[in-house]
mmCIF file as Biopython writes it, N, C-alpha, C and O atoms, coordinates in Angstrom:
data_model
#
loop_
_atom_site.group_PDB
_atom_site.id
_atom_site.type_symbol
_atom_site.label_atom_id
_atom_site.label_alt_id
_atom_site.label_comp_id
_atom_site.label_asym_id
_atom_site.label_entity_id
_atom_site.label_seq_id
_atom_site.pdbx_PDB_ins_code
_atom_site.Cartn_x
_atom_site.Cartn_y
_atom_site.Cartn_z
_atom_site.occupancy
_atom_site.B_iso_or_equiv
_atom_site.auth_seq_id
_atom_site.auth_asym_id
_atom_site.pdbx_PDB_model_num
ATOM 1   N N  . UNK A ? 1  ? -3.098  -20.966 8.361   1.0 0.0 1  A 1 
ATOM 2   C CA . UNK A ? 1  ? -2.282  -19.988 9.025   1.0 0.0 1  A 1 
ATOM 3   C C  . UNK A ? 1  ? -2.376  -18.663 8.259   1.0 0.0 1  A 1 
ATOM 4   O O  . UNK A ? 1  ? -2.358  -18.563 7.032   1.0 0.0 1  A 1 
ATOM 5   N N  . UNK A ? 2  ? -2.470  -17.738 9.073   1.0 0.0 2  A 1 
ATOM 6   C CA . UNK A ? 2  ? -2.911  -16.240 8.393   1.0 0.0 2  A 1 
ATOM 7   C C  . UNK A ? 2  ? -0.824  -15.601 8.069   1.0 0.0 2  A 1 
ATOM 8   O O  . UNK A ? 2  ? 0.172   -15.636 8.792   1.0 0.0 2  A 1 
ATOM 9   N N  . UNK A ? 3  ? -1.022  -15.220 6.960   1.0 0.0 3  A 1 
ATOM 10  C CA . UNK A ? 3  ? 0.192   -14.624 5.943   1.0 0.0 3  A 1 
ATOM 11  C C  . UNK A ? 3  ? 0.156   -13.044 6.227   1.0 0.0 3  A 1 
ATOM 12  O O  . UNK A ? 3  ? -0.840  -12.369 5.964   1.0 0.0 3  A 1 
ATOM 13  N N  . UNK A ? 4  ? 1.347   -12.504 6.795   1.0 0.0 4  A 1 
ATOM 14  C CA . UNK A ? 4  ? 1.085   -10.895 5.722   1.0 0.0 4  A 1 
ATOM 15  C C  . UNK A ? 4  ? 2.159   -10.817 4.882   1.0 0.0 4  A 1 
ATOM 16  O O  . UNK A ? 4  ? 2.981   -11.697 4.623   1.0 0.0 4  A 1 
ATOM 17  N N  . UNK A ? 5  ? 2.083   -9.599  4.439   1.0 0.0 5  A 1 
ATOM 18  C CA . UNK A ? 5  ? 3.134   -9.548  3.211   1.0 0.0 5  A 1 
ATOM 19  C C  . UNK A ? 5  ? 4.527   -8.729  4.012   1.0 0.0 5  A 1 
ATOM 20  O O  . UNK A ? 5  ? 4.552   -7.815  4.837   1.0 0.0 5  A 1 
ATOM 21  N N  . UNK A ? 6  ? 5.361   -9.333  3.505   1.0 0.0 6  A 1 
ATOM 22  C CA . UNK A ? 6  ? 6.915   -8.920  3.791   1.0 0.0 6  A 1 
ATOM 23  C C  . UNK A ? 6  ? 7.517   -7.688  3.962   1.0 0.0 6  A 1 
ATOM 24  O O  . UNK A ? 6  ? 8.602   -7.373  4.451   1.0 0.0 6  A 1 
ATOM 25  N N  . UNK A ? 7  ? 6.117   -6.690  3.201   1.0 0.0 7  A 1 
ATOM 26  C CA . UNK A ? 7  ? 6.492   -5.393  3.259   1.0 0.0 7  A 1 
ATOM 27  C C  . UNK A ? 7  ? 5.940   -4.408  4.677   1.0 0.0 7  A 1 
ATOM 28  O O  . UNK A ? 7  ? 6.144   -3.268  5.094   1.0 0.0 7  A 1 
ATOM 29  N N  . UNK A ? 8  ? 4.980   -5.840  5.172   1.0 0.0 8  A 1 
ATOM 30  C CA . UNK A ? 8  ? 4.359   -5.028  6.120   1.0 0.0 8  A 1 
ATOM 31  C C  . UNK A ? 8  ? 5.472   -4.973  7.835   1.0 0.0 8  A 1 
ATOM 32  O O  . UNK A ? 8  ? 6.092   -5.841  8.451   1.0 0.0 8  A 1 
ATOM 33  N N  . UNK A ? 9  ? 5.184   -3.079  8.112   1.0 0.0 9  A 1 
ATOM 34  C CA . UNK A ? 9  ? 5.850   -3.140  9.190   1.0 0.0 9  A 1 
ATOM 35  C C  . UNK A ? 9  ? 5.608   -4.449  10.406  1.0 0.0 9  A 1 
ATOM 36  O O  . UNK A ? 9  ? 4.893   -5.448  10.323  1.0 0.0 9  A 1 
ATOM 37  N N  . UNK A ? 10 ? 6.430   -4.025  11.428  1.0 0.0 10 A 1 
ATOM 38  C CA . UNK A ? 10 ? 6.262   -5.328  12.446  1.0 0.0 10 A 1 
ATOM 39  C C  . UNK A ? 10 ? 5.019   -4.922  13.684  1.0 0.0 10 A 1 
ATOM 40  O O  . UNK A ? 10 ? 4.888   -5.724  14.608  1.0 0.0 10 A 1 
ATOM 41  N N  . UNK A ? 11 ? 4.248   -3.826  13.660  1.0 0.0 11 A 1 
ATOM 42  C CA . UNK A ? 11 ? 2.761   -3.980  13.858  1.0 0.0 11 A 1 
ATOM 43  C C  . UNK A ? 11 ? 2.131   -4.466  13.543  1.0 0.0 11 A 1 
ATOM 44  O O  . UNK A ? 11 ? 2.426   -4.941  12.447  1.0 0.0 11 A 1 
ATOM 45  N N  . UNK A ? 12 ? 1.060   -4.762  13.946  1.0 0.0 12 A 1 
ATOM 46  C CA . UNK A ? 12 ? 0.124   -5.644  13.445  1.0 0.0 12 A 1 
ATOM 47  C C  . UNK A ? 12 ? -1.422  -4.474  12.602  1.0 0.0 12 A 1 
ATOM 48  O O  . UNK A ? 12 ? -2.643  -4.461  12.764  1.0 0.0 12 A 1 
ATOM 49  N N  . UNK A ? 13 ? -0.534  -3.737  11.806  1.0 0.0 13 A 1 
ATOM 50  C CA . UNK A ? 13 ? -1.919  -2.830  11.214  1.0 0.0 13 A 1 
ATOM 51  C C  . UNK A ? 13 ? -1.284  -3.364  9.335   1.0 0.0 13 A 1 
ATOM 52  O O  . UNK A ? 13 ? -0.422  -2.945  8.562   1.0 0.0 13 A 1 
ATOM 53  N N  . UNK A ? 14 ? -2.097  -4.236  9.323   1.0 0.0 14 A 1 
ATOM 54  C CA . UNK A ? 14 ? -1.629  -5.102  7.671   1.0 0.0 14 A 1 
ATOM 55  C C  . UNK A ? 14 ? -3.036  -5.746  7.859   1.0 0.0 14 A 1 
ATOM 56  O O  . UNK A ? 14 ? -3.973  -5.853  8.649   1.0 0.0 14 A 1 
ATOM 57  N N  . UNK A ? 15 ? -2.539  -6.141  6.510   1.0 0.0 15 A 1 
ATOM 58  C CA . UNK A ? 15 ? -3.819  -7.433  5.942   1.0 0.0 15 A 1 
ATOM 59  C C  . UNK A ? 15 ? -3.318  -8.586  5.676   1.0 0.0 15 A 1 
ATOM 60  O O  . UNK A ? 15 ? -2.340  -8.814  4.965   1.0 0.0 15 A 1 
ATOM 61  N N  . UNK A ? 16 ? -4.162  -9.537  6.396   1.0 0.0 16 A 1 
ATOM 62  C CA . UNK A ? 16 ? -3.840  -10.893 6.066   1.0 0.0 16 A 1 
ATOM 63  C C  . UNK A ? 16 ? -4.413  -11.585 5.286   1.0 0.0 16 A 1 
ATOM 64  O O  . UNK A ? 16 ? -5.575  -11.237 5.079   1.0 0.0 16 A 1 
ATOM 65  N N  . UNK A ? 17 ? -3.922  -12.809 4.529   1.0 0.0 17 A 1 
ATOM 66  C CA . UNK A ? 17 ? -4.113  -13.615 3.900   1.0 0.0 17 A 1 
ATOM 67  C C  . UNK A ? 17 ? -4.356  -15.427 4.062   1.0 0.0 17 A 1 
ATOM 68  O O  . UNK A ? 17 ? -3.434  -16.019 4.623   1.0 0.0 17 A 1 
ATOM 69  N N  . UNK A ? 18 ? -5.028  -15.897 3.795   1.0 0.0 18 A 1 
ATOM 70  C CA . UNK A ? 18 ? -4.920  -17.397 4.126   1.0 0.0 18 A 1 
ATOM 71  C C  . UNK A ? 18 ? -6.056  -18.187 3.144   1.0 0.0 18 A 1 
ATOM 72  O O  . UNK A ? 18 ? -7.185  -17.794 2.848   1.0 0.0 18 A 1 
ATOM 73  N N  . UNK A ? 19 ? -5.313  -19.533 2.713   1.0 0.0 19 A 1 
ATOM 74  C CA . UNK A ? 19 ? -6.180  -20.189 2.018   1.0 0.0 19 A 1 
ATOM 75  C C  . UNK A ? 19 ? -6.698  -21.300 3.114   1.0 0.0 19 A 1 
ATOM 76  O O  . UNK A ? 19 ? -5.854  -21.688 3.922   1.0 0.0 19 A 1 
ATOM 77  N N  . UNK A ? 20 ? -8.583  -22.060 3.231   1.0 0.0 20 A 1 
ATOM 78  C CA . UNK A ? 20 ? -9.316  -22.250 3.850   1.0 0.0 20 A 1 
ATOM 79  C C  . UNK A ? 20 ? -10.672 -22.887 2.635   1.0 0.0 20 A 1 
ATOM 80  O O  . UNK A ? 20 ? -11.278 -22.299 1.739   1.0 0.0 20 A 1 
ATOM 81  N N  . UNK A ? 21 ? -10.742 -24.302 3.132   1.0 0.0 21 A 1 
ATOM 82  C CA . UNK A ? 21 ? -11.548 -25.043 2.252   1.0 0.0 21 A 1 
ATOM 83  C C  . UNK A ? 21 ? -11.758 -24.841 1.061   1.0 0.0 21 A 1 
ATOM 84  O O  . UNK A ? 21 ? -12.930 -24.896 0.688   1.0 0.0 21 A 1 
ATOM 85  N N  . UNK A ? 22 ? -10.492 -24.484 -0.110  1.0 0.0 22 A 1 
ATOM 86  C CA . UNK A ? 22 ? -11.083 -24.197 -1.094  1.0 0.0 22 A 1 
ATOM 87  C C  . UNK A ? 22 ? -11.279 -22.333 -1.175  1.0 0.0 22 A 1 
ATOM 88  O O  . UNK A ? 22 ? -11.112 -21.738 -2.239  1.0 0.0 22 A 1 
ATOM 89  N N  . UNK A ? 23 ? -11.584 -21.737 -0.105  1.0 0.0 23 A 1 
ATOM 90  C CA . UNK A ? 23 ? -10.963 -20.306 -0.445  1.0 0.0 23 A 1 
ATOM 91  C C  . UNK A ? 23 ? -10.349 -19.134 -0.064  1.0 0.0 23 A 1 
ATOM 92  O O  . UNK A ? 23 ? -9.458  -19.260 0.775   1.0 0.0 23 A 1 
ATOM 93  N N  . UNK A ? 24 ? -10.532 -18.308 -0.361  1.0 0.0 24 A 1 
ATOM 94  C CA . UNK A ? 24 ? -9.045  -17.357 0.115   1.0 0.0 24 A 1 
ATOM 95  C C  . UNK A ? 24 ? -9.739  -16.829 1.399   1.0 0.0 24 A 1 
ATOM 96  O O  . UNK A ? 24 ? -10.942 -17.085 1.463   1.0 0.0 24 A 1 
ATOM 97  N N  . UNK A ? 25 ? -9.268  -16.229 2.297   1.0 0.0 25 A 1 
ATOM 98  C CA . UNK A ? 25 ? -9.924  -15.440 3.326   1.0 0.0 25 A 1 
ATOM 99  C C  . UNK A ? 25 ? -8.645  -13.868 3.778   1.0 0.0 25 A 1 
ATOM 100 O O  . UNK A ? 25 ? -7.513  -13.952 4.254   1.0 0.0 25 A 1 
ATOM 101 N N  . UNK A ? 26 ? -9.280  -12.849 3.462   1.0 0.0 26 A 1 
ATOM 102 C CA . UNK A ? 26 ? -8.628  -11.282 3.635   1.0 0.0 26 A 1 
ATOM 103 C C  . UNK A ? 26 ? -9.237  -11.045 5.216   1.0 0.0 26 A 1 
ATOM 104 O O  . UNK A ? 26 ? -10.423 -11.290 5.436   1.0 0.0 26 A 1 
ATOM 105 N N  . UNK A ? 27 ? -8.504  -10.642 6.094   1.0 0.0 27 A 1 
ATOM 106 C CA . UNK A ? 27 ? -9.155  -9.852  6.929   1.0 0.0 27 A 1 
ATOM 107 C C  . UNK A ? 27 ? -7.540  -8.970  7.253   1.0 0.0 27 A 1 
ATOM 108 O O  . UNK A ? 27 ? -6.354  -9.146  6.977   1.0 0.0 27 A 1 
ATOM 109 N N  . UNK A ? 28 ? -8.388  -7.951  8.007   1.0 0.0 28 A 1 
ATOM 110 C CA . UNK A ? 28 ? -7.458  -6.593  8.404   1.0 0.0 28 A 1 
ATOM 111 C C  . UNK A ? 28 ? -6.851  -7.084  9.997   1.0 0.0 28 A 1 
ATOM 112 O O  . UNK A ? 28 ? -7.607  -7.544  10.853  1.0 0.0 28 A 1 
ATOM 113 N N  . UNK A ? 29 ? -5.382  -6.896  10.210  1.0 0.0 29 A 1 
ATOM 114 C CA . UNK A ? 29 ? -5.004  -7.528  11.001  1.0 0.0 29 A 1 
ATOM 115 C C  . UNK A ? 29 ? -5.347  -6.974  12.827  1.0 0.0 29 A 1 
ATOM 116 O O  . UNK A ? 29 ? -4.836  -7.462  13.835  1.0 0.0 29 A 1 
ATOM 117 N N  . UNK A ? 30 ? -6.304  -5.895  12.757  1.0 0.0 30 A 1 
ATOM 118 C CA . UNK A ? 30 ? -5.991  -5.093  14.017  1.0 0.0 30 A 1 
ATOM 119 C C  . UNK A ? 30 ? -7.944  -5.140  14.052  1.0 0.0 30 A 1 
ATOM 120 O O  . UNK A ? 30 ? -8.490  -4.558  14.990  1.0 0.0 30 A 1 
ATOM 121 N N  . UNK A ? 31 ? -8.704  -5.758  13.132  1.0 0.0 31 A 1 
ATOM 122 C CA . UNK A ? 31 ? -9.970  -6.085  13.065  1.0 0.0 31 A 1 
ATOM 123 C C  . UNK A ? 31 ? -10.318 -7.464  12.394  1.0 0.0 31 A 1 
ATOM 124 O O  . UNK A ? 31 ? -11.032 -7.676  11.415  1.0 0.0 31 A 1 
ATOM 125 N N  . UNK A ? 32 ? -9.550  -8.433  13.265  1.0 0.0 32 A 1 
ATOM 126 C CA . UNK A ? 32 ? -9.490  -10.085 12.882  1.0 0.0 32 A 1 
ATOM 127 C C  . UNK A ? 32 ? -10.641 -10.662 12.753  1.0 0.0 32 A 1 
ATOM 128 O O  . UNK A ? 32 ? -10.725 -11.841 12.408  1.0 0.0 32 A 1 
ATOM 129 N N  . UNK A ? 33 ? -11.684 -9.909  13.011  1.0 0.0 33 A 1 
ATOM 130 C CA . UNK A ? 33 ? -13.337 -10.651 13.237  1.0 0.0 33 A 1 
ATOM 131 C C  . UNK A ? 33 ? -13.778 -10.604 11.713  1.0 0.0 33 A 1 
ATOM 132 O O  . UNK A ? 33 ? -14.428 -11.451 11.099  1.0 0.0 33 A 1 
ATOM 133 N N  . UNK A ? 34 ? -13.220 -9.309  11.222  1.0 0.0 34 A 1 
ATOM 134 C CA . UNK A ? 34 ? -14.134 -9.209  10.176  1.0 0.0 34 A 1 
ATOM 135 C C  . UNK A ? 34 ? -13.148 -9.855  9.043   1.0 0.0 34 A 1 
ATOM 136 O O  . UNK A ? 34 ? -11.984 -9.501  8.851   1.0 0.0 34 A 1 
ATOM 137 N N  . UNK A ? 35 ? -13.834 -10.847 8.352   1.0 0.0 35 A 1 
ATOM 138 C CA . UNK A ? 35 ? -13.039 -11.848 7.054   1.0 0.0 35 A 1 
ATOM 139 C C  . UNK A ? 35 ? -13.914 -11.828 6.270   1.0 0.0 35 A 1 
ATOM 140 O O  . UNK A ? 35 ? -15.103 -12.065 6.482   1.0 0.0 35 A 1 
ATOM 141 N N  . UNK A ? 36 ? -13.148 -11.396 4.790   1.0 0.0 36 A 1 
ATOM 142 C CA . UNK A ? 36 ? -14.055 -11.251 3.834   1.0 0.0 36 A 1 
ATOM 143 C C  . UNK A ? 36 ? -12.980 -12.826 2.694   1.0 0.0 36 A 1 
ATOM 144 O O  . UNK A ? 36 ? -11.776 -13.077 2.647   1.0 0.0 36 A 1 
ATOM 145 N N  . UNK A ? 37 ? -14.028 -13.403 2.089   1.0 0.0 37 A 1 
ATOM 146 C CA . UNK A ? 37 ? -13.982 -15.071 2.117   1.0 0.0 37 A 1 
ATOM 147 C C  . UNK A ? 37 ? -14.534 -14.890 0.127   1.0 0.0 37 A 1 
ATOM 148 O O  . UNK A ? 37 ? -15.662 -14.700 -0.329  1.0 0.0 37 A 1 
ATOM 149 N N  . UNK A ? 38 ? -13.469 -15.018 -0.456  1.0 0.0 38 A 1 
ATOM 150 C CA . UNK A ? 38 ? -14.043 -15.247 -2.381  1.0 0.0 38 A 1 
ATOM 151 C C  . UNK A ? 38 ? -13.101 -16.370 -2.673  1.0 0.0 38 A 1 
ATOM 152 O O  . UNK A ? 38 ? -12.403 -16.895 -1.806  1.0 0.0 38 A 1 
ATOM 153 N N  . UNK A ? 39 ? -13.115 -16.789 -4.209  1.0 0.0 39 A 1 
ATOM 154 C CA . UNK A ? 39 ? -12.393 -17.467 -4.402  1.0 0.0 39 A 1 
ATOM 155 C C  . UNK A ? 39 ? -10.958 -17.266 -5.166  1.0 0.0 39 A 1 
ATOM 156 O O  . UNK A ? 39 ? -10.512 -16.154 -5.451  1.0 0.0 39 A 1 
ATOM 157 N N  . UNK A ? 40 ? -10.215 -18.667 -5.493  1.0 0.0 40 A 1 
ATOM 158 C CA . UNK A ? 40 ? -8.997  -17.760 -5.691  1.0 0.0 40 A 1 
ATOM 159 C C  . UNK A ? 40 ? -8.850  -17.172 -7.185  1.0 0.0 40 A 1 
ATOM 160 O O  . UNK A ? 40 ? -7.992  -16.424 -7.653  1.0 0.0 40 A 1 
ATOM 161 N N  . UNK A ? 41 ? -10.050 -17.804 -7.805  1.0 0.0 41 A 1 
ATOM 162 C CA . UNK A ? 41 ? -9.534  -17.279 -9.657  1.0 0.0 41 A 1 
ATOM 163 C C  . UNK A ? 41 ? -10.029 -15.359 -8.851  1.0 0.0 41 A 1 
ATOM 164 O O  . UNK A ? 41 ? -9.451  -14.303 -9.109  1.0 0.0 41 A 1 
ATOM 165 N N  . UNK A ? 42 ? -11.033 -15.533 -8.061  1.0 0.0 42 A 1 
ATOM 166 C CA . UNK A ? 42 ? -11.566 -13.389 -8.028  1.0 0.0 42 A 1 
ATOM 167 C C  . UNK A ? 42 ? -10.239 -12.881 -7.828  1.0 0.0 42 A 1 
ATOM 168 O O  . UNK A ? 42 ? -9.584  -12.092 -8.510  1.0 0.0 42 A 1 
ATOM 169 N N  . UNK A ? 43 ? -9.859  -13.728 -6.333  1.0 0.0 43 A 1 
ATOM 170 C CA . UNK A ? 43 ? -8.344  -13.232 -6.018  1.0 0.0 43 A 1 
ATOM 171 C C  . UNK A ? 43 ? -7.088  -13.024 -6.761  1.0 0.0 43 A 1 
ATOM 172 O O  . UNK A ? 43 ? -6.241  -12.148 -6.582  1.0 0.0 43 A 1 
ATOM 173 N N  . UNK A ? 44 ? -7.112  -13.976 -7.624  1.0 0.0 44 A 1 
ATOM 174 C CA . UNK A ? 44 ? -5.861  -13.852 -8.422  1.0 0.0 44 A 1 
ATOM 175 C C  . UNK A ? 44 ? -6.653  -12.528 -9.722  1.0 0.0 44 A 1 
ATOM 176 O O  . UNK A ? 44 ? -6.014  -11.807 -10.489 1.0 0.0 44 A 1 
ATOM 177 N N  . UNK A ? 45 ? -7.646  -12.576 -9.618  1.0 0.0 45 A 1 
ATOM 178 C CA . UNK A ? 45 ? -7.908  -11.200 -10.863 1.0 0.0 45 A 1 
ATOM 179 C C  . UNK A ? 45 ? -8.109  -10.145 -10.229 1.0 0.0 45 A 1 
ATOM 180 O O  . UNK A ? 45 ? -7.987  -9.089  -10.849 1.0 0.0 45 A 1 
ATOM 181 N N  . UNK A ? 46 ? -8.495  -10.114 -8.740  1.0 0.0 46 A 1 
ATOM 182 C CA . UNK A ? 46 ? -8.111  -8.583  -8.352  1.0 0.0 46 A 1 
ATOM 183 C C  . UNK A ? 46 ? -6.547  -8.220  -7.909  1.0 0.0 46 A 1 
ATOM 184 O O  . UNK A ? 46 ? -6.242  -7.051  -7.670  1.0 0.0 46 A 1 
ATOM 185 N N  . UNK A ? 47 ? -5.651  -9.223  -7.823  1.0 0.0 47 A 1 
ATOM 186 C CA . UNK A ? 47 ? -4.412  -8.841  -7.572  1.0 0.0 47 A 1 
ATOM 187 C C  . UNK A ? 47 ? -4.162  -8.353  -9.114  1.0 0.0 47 A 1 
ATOM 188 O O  . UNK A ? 47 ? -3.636  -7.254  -9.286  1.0 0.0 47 A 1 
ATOM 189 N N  . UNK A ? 48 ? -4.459  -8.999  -10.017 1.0 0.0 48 A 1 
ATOM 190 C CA . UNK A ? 48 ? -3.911  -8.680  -11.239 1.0 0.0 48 A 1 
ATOM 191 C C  . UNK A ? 48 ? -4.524  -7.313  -11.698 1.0 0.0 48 A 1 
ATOM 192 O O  . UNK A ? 48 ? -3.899  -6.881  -12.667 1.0 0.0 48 A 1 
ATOM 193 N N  . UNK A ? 49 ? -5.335  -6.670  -11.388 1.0 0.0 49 A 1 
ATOM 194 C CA . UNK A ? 49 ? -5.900  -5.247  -11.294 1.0 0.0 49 A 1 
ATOM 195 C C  . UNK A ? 49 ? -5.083  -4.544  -10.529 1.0 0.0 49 A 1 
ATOM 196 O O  . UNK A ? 49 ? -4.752  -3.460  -11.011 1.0 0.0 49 A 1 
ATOM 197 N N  . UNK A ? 50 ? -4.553  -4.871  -9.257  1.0 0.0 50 A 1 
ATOM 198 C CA . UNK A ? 50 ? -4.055  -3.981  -8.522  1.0 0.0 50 A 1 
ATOM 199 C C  . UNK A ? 50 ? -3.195  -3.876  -9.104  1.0 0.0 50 A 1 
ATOM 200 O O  . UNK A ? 50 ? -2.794  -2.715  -9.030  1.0 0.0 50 A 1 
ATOM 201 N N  . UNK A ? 51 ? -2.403  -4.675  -9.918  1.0 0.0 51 A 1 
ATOM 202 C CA . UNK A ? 51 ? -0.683  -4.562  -10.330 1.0 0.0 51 A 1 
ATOM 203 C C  . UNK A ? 51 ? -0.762  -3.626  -11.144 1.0 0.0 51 A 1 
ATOM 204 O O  . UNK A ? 51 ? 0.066   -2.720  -11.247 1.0 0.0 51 A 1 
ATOM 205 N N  . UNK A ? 52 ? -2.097  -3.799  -12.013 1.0 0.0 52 A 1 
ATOM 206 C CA . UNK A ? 52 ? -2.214  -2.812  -13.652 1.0 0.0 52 A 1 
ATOM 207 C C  . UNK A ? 52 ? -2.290  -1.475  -13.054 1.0 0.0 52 A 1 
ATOM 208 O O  . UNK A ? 52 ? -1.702  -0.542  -13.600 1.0 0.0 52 A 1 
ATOM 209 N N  . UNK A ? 53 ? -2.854  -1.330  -12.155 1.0 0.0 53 A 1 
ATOM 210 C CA . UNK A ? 53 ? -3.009  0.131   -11.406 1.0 0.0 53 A 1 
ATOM 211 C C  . UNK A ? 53 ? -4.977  0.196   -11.870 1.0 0.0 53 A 1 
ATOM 212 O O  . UNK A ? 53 ? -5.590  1.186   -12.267 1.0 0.0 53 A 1 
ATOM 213 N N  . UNK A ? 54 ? -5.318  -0.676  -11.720 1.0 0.0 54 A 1 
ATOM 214 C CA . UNK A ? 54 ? -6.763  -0.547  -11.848 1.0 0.0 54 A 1 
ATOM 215 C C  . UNK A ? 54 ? -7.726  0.085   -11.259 1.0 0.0 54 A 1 
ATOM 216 O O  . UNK A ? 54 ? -8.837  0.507   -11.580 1.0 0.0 54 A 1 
ATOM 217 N N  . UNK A ? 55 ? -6.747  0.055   -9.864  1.0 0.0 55 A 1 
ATOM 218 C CA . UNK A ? 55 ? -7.704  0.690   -8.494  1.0 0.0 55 A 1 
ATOM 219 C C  . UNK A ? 55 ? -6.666  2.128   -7.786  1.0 0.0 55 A 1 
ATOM 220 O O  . UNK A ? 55 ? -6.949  2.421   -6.624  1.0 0.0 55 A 1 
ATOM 221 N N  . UNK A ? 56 ? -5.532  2.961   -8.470  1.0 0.0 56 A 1 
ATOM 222 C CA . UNK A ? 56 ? -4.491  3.750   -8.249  1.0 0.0 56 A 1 
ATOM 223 C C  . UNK A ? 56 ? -5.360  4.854   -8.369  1.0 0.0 56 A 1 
ATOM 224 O O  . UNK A ? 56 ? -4.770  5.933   -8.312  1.0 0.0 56 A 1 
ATOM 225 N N  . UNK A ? 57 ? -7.301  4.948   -8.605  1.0 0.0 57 A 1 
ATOM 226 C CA . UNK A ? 57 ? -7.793  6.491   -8.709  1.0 0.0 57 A 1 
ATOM 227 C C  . UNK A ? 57 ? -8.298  6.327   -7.181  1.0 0.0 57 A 1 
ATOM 228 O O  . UNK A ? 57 ? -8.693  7.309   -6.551  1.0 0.0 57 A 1 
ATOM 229 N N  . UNK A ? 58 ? -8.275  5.488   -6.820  1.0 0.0 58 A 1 
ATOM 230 C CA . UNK A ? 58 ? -9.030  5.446   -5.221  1.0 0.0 58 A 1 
ATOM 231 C C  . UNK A ? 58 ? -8.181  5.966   -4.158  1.0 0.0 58 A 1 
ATOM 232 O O  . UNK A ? 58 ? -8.698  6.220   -3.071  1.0 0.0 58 A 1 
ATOM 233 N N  . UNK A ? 59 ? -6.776  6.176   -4.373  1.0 0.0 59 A 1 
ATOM 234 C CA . UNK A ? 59 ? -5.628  6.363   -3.577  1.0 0.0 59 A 1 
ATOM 235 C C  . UNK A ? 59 ? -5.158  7.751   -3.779  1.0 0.0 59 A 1 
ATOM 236 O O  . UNK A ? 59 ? -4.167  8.242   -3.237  1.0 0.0 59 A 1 
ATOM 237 N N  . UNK A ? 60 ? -6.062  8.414   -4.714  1.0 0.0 60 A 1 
ATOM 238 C CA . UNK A ? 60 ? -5.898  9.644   -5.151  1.0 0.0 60 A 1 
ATOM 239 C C  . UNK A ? 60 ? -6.441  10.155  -4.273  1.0 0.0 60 A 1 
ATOM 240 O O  . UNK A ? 60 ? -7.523  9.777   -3.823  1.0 0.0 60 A 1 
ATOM 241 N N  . UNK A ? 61 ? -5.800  11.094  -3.875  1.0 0.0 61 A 1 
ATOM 242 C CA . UNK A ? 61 ? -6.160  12.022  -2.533  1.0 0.0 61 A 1 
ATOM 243 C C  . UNK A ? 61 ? -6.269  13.370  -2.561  1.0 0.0 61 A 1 
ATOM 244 O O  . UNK A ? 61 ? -6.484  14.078  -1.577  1.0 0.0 61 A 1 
ATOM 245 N N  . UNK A ? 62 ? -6.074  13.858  -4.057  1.0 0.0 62 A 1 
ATOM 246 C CA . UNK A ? 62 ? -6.356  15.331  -4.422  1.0 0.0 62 A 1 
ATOM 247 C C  . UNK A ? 62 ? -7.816  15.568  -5.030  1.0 0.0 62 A 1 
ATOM 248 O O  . UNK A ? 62 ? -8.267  16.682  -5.298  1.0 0.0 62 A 1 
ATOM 249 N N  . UNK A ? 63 ? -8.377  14.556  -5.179  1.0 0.0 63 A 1 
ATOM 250 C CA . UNK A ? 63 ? -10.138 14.613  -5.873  1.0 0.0 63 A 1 
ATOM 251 C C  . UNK A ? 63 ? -11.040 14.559  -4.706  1.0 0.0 63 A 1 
ATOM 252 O O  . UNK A ? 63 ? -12.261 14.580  -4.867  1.0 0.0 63 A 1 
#
């Protein structure tokens, strides 16, 4: 069953989540075709990047 997160409004423009034989599967909720499929140690180390702010220069919008 595909997850979004709690923060997301009640449209369907979020990202989903779901675990599937062993691995995680991301797809964008308003482009369901496209699923991008790693496992969960990548997953659990790119969440743990996002938290550190690993990826906060990409969201920069003045460069």
């Amino acid at each position: 069953m595909w997850q979004k997160s709690s923060y997301s409004s009640a449209n369907d423009e979020c990202v989903e989540v779901r675990a599937l034989d062993g691995l995680v599967e991301l797809r964008e909720s308003d482009t369901g075709a496209v699923i991008v499929r790693t496992t969960p140690l990548k997953f659990a180390k790119f969440l743990q990047g996002v938290k550190a702010g690993e990826f906060d220069h990409l969201t920069d919008l003045t460069t």
